[in-house]
C-alpha positions as CSV (number, residue, x, y, z in Angstrom):
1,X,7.2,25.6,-25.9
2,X,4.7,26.7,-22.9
3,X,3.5,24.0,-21.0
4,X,0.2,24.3,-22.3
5,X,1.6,23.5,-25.7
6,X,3.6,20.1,-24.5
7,X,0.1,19.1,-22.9
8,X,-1.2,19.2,-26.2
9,X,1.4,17.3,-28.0
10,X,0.1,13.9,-28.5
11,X,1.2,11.1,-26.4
12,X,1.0,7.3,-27.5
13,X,-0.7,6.0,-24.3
14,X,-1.3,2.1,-24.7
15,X,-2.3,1.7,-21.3
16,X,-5.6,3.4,-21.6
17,X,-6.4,0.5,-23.6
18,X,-7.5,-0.9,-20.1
19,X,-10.5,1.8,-19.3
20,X,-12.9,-0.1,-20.0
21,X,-12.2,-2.6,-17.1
22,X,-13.3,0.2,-14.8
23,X,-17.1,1.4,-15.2
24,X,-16.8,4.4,-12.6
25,X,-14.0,5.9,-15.2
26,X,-17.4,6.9,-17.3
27,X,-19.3,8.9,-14.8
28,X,-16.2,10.6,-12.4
29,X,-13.2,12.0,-12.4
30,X,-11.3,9.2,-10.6
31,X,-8.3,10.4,-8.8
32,X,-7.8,9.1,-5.7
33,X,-6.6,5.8,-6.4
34,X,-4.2,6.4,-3.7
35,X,-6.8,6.1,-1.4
36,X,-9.9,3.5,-2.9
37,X,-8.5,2.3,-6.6
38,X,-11.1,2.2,-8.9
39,X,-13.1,-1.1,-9.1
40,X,-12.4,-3.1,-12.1
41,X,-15.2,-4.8,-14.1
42,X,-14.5,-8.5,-13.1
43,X,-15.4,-7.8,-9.5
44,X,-19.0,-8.2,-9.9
45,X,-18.5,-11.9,-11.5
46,X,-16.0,-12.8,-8.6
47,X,-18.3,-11.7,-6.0
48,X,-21.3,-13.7,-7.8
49,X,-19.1,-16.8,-8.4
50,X,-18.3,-16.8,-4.6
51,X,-21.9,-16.9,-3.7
52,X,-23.3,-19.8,-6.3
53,X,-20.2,-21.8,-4.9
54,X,-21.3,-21.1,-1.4
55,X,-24.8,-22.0,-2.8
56,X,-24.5,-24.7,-4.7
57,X,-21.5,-26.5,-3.0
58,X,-22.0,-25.5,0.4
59,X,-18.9,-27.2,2.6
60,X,-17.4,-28.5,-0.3
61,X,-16.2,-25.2,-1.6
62,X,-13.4,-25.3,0.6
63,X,-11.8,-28.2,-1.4
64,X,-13.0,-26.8,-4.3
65,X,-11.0,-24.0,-4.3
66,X,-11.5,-21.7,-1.5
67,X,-8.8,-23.1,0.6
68,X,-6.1,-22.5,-2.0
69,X,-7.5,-18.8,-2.8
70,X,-5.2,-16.9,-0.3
71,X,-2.3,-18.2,-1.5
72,X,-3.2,-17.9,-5.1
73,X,-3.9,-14.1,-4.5
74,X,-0.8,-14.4,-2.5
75,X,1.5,-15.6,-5.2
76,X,0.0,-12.9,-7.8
77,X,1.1,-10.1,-5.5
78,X,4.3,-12.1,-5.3
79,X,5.4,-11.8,-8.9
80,X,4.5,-8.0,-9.0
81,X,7.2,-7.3,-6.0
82,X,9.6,-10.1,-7.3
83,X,9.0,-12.3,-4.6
84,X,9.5,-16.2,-4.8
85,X,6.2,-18.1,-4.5
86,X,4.6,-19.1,-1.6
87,X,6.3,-16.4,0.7
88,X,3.0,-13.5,0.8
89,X,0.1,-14.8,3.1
90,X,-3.3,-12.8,3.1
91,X,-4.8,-11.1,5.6
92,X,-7.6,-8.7,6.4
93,X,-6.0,-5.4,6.2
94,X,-2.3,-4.4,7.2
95,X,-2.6,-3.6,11.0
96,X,-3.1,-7.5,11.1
97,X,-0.5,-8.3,8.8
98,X,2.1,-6.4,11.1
99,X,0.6,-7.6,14.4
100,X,1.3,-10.8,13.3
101,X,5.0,-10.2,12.1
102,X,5.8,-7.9,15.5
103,X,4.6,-10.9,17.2
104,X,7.6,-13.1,15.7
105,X,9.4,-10.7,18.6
106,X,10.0,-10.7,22.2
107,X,11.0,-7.4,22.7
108,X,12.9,-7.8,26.1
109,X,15.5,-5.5,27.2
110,X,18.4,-4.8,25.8
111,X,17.0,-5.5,22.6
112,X,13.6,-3.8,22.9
113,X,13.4,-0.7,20.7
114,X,10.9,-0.3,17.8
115,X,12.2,2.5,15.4
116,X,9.7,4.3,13.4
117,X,8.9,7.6,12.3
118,X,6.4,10.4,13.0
119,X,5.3,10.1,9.5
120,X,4.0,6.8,9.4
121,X,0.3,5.8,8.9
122,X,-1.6,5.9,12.2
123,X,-2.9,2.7,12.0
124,X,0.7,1.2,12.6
125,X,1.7,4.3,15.1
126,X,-1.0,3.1,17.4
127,X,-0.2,-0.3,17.3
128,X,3.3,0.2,17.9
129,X,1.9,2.4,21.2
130,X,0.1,-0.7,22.3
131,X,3.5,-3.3,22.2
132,X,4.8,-0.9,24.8
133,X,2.4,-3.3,27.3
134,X,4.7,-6.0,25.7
135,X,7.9,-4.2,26.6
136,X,8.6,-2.3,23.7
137,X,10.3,1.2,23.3
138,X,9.1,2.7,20.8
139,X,11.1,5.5,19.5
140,X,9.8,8.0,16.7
141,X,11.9,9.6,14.4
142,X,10.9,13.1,13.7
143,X,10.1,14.6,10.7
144,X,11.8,17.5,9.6
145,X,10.7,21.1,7.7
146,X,7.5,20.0,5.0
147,X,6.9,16.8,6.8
148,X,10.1,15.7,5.2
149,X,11.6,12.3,6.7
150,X,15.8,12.5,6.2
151,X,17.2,9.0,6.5
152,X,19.9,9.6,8.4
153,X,17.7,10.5,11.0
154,X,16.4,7.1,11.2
155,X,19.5,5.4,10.8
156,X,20.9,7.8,13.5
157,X,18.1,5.9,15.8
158,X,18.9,2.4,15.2
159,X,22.0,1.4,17.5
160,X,22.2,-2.7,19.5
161,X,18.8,-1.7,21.7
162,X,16.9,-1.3,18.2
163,X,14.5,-4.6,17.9
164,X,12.9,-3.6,14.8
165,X,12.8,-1.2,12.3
166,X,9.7,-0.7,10.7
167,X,9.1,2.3,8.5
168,X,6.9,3.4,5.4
169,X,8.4,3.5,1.6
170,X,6.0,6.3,0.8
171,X,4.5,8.2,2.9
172,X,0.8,8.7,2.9
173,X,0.5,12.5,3.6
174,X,3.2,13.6,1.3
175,X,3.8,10.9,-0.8
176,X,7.4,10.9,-0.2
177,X,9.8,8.1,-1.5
178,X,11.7,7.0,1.5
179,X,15.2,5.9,0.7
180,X,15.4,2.7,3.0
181,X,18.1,0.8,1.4
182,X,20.5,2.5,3.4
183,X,17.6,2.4,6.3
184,X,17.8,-1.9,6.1
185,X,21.6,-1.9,5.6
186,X,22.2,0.0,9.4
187,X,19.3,-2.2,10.8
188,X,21.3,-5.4,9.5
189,X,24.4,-4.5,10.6
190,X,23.0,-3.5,14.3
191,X,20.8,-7.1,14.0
192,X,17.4,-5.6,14.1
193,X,14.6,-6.9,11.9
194,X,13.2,-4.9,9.2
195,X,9.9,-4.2,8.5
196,X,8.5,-2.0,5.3
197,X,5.3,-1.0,4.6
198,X,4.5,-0.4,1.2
199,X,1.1,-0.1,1.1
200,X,1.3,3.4,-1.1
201,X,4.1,2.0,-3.4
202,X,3.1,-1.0,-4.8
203,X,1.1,-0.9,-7.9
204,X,2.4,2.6,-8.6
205,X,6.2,2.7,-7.5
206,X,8.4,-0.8,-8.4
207,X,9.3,-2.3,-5.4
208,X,11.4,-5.7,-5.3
209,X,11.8,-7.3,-2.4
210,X,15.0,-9.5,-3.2
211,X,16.9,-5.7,-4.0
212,X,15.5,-3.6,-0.6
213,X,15.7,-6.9,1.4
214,X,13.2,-6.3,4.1
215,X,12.3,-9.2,6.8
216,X,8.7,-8.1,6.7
217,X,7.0,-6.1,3.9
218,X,3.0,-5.5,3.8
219,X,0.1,-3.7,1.7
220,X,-3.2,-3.7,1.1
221,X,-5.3,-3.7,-2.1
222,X,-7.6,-1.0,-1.6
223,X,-5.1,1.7,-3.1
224,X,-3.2,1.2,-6.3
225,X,-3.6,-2.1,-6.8
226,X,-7.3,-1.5,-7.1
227,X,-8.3,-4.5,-5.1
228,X,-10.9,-3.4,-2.3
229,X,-10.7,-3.5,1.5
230,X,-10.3,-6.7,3.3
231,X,-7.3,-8.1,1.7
232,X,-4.1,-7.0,3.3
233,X,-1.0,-9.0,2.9
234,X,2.4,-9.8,4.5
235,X,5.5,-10.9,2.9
236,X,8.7,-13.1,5.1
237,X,11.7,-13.0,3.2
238,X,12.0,-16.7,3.2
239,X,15.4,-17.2,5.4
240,X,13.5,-15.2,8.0
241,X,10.3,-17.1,7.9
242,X,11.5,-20.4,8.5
243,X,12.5,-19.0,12.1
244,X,9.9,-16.9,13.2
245,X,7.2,-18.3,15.4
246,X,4.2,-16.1,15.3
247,X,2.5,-15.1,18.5
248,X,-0.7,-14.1,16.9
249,X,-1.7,-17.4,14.9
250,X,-4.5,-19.4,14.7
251,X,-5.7,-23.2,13.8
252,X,-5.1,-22.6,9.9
253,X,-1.2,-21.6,10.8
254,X,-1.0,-25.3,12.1
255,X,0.9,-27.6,9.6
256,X,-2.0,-29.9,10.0
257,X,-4.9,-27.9,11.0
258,X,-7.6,-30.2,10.0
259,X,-6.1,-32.7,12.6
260,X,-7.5,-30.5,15.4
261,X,-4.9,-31.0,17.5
262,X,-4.7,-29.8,20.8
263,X,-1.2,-30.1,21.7
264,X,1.4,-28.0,21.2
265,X,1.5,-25.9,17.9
266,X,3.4,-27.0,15.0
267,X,3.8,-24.4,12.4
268,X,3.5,-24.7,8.7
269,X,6.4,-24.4,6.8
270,X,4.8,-22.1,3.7
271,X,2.7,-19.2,3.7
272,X,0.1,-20.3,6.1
273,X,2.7,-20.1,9.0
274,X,1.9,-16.8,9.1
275,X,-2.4,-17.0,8.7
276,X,-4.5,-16.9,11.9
277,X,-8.1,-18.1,11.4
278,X,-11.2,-18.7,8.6
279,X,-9.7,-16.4,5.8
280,X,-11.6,-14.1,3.8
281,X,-12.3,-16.1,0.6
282,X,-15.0,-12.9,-0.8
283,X,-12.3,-9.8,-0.3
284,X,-9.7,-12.0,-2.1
285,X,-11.5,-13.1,-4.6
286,X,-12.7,-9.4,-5.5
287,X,-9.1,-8.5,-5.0
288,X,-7.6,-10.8,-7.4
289,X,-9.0,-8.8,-10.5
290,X,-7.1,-6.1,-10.2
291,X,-3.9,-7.7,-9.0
292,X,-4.3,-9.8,-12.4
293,X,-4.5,-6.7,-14.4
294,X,-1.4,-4.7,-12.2
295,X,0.7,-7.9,-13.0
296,X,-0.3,-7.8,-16.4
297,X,0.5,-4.4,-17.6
298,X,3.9,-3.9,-15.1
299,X,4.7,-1.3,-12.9
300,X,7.4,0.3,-14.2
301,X,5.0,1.2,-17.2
302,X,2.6,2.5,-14.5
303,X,6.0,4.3,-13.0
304,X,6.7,6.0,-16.6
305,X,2.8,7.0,-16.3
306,X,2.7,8.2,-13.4
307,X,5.7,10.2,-13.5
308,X,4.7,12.3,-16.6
309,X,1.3,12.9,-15.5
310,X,2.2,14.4,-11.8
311,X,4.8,16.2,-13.2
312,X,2.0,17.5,-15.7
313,X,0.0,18.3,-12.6
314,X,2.6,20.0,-11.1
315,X,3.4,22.5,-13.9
316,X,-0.6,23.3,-13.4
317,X,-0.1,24.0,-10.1
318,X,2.6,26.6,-10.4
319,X,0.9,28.2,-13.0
320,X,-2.3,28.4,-10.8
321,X,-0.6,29.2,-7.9
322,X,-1.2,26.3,-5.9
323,X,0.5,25.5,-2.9
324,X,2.8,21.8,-3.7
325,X,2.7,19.6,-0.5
326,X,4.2,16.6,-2.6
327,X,8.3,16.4,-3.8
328,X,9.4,18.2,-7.3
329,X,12.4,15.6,-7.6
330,X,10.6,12.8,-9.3
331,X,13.2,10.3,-7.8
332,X,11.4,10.6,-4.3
333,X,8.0,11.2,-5.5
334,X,5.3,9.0,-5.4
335,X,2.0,8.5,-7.0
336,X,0.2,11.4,-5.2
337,X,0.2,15.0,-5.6
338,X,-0.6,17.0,-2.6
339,X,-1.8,20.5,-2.8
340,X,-2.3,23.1,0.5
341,X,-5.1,24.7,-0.6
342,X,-7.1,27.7,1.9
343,X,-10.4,25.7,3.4
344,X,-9.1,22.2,1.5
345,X,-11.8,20.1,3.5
346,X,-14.5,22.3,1.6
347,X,-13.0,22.2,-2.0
348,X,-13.1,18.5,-1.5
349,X,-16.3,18.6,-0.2
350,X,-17.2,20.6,-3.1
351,X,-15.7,18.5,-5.6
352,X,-16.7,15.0,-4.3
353,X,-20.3,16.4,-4.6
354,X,-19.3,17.1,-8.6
355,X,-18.4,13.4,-9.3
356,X,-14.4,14.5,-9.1
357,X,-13.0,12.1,-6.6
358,X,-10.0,13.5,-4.7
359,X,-9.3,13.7,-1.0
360,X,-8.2,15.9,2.0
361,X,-5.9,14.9,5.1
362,X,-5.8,17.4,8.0
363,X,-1.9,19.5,7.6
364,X,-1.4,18.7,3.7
365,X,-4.3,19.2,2.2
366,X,-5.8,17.6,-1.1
367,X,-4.4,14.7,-2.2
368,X,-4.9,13.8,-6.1
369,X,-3.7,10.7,-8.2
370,X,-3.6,9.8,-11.7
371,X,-3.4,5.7,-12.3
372,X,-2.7,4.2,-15.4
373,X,-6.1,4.2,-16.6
374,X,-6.4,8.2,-16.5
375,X,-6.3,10.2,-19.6
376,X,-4.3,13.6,-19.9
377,X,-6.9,15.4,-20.6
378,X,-8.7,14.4,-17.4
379,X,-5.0,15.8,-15.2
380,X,-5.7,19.1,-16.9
381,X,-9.7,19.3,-16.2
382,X,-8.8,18.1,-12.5
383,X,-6.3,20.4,-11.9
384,X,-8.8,23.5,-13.7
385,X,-11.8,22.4,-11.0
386,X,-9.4,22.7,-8.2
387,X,-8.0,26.2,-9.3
388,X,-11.9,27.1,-9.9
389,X,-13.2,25.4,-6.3
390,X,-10.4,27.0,-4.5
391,X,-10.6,30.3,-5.7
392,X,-14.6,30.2,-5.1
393,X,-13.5,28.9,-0.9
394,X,-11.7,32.3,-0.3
């Protein structure tokens, strides 16, 4: 059967059930949930609510719930990586979240190396770059032919000088699965500390933090779990967290905060340990929606998804002749698809003009994602407007 016909072939696709919890999905072609997820329905309410609380309750909406919202959000984001309760704190995006971890460290010779990669998101790259005023060597591993990140490159970087190891389970350009289990397992055994960012995994790719075993591991929302900007998080594997003393803190990371004590800093013993100051009660409570409906359908049913829809994608893109940025092997492929097109930045351009919501990153290309609210007849009129657009570019 041609790949046309199997595209055909009906599938059984309960998921789409949730469509209508996302309004854009009836004017666009939404696929760039890697980068913005689409915006679920109950935002609007939980945005309102916030504001007749702040109204109508004024001070009092503190106790009355906005005090306990960042760990509430926290412990939904908990069950969907398999994390025990009260072991995620919120923050405002994930460059916080990892200041705040790399600030558990002290990073004085001979125990100063950060291990990275080239690949990682710049965000982190150029925070690592600024510890070196801390002391910090900061050593990145090279990516090899087709932005490709090997493993056993990093773990041939991580030796008794290695601090930390902090490294991306997907990576954002390519959408590469990197294998860290072996990664952690060398860090371990050389005593560094382990830090993961999965901000391009979770929501799309199952990650469980008791299996991988990372010290740190943060995310965001924006992306797959369709949450918005402003609510980054940060999960301590729970031995780890009770001590770590955080550097960058603030009042609310006092066990006590409300006794406004001057004196020396006593840490809390949950999730706050890791907060710094007033938290942002509107991003988490717009966040929360999707979370809610992530948790609720599973990942590994987004997984299954995702995985026959890409691969879908991919056949299209052989059959137009489309250049694959992204990995074949399924086992190492994320959510995204990545295509080098000629003049990408304009067939985005293009397309984003036409309501098709896609985007373009400087050496790959376009990046496009299905979600678990995509139809498949939506991955084969995507993939047809890119053929078209970047035949037109030439």
């Amino acid at each position: 059967m041609s790949a046309m016909g199997r595209a055909s072939a009906p599938v059984s696709d309960p998921l789409l059930g949730w469509r209508r919890e996302f309004p854009t999905l009836e004017t666009t072609l939404h696929f760039v949930s890697h980068s913005l997820g689409a915006m679920p329905r109950g935002v609007e309410e939980a945005l309102a609510r916030y504001a007749r609380e702040w109204q109508t309750l004024g001070i009092r909406a503190w106790e009355a719930g906005w005090f306990e919202l960042p760990t509430r959000a926290g412990n939904l984001i908990a069950g969907i990586l398999n994390a025990p309760s009260g072991s995620i704190s919120m923050h405002e995006n994930v460059a916080i979240a990892q200041a705040v971890a790399l600030s558990t460290l002290d990073f004085e010779p001979p125990r100063n190396r950060l291990i990275c990669t080239a690949e990682d998101f710049p965000s982190e790259l150029y925070l690592y770059e600024g510890l070196e005023r801390r002391g910090a060597e900061v050593v990145r591993v090279p990516a090899r032919e087709g932005r490709r990140v090997d493993p056993a490159d990093v773990i041939a970087a991580i030796d008794e000088r290695t601090a930390v190891v902090a490294v991306s389970h997907v990576l954002f350009r390519t959408a590469q699965i990197l294998d860290v289990q072996p990664i952690f397992a060398r860090a371990r055994a050389a005593g560094a500390v382990t830090l993961l960012d999965a901000y391009q995994a979770v929501g799309t790719v199952p990650v469980d933090v008791r299996a991988l075993r990372p010290d740190f591991l943060t995310g965001g929302s924006v992306k797959w779990l369709c949450g918005g900007p402003g609510a980054g998080y940060l999960y301590t594997r729970p031995e780890h967290a009770a001590r770590v003393r955080p550097a960058l803190t603030g009042w609310l990371a006092h066990e006590h905060p409300f006794a406004f004590d001057s004196g020396d800093m006593h840490w809390d013993a949950g999730p706050r340990r890791f907060w710094t100051g007033t938290p942002g009660i509107p991003s988490y409570a717009a966040a929360m929606c999707g979370y809610e409906i992530v948790a609720a359908i599973g990942v590994p049913a987004i997984r299954a998804k995702s995985l026959r829809q890409t691969a879908r994608m991919i056949e299209l893109a052989d059959e137009y002749g489309l250049k694959l940025v992204s990995p074949r092997d399924e086992t190492v492929r994320g959510g995204t698809v990545g295509l080098d097109v000629p003049h990408a930045d304009r067939v985005c351009a293009s397309l984003l003009a036409d309501d098709i919501l896609l985007d373009f990153r400087p050496g790959v290309g376009l990046r496009l994602a299905p979600h678990f609210y995509t139809t498949d007849d939506e991955v084969e009129r995507v993939m047809s407007r890119v053929r078209d657009e970047a035949r037109r570019a030439l």
